[in-house]
C-alpha positions in Angstrom: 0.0 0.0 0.0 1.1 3.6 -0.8 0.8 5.4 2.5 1.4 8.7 1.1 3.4 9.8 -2.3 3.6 13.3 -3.7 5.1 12.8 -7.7 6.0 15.6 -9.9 4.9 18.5 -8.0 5.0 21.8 -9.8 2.7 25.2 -8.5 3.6 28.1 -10.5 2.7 31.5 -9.2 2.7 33.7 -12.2 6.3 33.8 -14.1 7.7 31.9 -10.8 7.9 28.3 -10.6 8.2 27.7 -6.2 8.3 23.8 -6.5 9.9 22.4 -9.4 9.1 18.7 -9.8 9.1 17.4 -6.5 8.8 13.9 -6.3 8.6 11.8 -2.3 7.3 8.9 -0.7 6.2 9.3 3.2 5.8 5.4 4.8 3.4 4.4 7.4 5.1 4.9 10.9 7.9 7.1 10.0 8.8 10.7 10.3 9.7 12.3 6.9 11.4 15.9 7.2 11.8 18.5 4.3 14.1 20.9 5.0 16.0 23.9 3.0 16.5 27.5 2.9 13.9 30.5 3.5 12.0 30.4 0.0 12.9 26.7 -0.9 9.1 25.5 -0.9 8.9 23.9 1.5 5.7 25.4 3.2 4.4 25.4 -0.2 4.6 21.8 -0.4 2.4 21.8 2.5 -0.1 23.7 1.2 0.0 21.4 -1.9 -1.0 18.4 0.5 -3.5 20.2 2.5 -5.4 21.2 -0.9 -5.0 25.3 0.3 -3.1 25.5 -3.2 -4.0 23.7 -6.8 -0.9 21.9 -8.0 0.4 23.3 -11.7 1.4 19.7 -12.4 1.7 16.3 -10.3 -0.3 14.1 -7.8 -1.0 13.4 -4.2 -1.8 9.9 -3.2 -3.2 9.2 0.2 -3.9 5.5 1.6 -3.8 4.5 -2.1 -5.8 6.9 -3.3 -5.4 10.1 -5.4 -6.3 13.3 -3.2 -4.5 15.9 -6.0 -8.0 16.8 -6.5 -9.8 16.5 -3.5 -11.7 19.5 -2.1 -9.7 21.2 1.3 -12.6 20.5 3.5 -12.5 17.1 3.1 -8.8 16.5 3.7 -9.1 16.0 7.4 -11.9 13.9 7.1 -9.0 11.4 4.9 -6.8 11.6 7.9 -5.1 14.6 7.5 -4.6 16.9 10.0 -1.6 19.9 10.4 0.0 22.8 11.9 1.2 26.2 10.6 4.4 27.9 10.9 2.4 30.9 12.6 -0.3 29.9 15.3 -3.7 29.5 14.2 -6.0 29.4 17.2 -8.7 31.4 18.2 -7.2 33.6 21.1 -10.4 34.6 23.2 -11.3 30.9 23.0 -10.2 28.5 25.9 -7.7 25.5 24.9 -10.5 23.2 25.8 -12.7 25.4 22.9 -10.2 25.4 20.2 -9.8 21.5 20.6 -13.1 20.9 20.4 -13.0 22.7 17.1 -10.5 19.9 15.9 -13.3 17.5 16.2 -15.5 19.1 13.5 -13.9 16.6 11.6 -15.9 13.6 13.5 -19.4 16.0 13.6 -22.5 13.2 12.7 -25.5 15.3 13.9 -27.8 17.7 12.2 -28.7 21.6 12.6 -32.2 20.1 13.8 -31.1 17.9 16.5 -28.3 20.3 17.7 -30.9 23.2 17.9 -33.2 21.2 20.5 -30.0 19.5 21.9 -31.2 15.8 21.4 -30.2 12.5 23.7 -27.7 11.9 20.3 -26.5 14.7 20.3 -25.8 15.0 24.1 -23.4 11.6 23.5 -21.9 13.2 20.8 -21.0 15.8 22.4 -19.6 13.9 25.5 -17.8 11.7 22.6 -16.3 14.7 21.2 -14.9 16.3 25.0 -13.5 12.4 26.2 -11.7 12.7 23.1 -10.1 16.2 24.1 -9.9 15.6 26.9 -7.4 12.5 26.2 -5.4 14.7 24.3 -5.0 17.4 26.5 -3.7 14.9 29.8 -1.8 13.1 26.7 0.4 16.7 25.7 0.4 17.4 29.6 -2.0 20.7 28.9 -4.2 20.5 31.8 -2.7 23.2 34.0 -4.0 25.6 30.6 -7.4 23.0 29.9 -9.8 26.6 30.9 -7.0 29.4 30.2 -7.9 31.5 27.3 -4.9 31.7 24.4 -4.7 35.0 24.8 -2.8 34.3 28.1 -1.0 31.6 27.4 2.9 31.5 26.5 4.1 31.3 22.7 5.9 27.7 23.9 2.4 26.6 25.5 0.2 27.7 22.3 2.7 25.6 19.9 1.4 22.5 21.9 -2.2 23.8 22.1 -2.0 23.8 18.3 -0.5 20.3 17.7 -3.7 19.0 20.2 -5.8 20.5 17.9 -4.7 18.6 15.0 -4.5 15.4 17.2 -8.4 15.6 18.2 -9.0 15.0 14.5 -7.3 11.3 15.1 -5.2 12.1 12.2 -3.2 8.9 9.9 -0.6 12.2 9.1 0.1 14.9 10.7 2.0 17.8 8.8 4.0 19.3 11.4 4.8 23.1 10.0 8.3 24.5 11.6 7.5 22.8 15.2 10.0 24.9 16.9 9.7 28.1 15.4 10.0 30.6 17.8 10.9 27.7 21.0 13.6 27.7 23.5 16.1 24.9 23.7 14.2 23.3 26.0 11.0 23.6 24.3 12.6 22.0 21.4 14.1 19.5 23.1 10.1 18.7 24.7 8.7 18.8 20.9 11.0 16.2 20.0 9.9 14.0 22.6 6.2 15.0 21.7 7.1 14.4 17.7 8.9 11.2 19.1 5.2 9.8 21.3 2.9 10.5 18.2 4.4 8.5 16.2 5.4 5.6 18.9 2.5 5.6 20.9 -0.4 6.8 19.0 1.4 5.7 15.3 0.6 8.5 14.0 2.7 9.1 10.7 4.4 12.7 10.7 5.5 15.0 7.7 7.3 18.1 9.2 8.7 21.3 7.7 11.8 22.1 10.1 15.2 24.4 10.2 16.1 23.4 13.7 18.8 21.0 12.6 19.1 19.3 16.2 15.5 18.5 16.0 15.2 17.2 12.5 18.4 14.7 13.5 16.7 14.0 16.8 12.9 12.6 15.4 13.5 11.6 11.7 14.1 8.5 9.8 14.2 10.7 6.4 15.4 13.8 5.3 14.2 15.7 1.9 16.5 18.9 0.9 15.1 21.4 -1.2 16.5 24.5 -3.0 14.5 26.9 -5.2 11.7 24.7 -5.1 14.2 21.4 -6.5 15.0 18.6 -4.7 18.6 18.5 -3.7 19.0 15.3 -1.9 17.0 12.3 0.5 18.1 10.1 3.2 19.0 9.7 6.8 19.5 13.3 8.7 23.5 12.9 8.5 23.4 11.8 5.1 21.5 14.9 3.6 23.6 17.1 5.6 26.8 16.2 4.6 25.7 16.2 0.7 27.6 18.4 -0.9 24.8 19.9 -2.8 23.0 20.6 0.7 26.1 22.2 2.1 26.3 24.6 -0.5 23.1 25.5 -0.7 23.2 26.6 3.1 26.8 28.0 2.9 27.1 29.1 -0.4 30.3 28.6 -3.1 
């Protein structure tokens, strides 16, 4: 089975072309990195697979099947689920609120039945916050579980965002610049979070990182990209010592 395969991706935006033929296989159970420079693509790539941007050329397959096409709405309902480099949470909500909101995904009742608050949809709704709630004692969040995000640290908020992704029981999990923005020892915490998701819940991840400690510490493969191209793949040491890698950080 083809857990996840992007193959000759190309998105042009006007006269520039920001991924170039970009061509990857993720497997179940792994973490898959792509790394590069400021401008490589590789945030673009993400928002190829999330279906936020139409692909000028190439396909997605998902779970063996072909997603290039698939509306954005329904992405998480595949299994899908990610991150972005800057938060996206709804500050004057509580972290409880905003995971709930990860479980639209797993909605089942109707307008109707919601507007009179039926027996169903009372269970639902108890489904929904059991499933939260395991996420939240799972990431350690439940000093914050009632604090609004307004009031909450940057570090803290990272986390908060990841939960939301998890409470829509995601197969992959796009993991957008993790430690953006962290302290060592935050970073050194997301690694052993990246590390749990995929061990202990087997999730599969596909993350978007600079921190080179944390992409050595979590990954079994490494994608370089420059200008959109892919330079080299392989193990973290590997891709870092390729010469095409090291000049395309260092210059010469």
């Amino acid at each position: 089975m083809t857990f996840f395969a992007a193959d000759g991706l190309v998105i042009n935006f006007g006269g520039i072309r920001a991924v170039d033929g970009v061509s990857f296989e993720v497997e179940q159970g792994q973490v898959f990195t792509i790394i590069g420079p400021n401008g490589a693509g590789k945030t673009t790539i993400f928002n190829l697979v999330s279906r936020i941007y139409e692909p000028t050329a190439g396909t997605l397959v998902f779970c063996d099947e072909e997603i290039t096409r698939v509306p954005p709405h329904e992405i998480a309902r595949r299994g899908i689920a990610r991150t972005f480099q800057n938060i996206e949470l709804f500050e004057h909500a509580t972290v409880l609120q905003n995971l709930l909101l990860g479980r639209h995904a797993h909605k089942r009742s109707r307008f109707l039945e919601e507007l009179v608050f039926l027996p169903r949809v009372r269970a639902l709704e108890l489904e929904h916050r059991e499933a939260a709630e395991k996420v939240i004692d799972f990431l350690d969040l439940q000093p914050y579980r009632d604090s609004l995000i307004v009031n909450l640290p940057y570090g803290v908020r990272k986390v908060v965002e990841m939960a939301r992704a998890l409470c829509t029981e995601p197969k992959l999990l796009l993991l957008d610049e993790p430690s953006s923005g962290l302290s060592v020892e935050e970073t050194e915490d997301m690694a052993f979070w990246i590390q749990d998701i995929r061990t202990l819940l087997g999730i599969t991840v596909l993350m978007v990182e600079h921190d080179m400690s944390l992409v050595s510490a979590v990954s079994d493969r490494v994608l370089a990209l420059n200008y959109g191209r892919p330079l080299a793949v392989g193990t973290a040491r590997e891709v870092q010592e390729h010469p095409d890698v090291v000049k395309a950080y260092l210059g010469g």
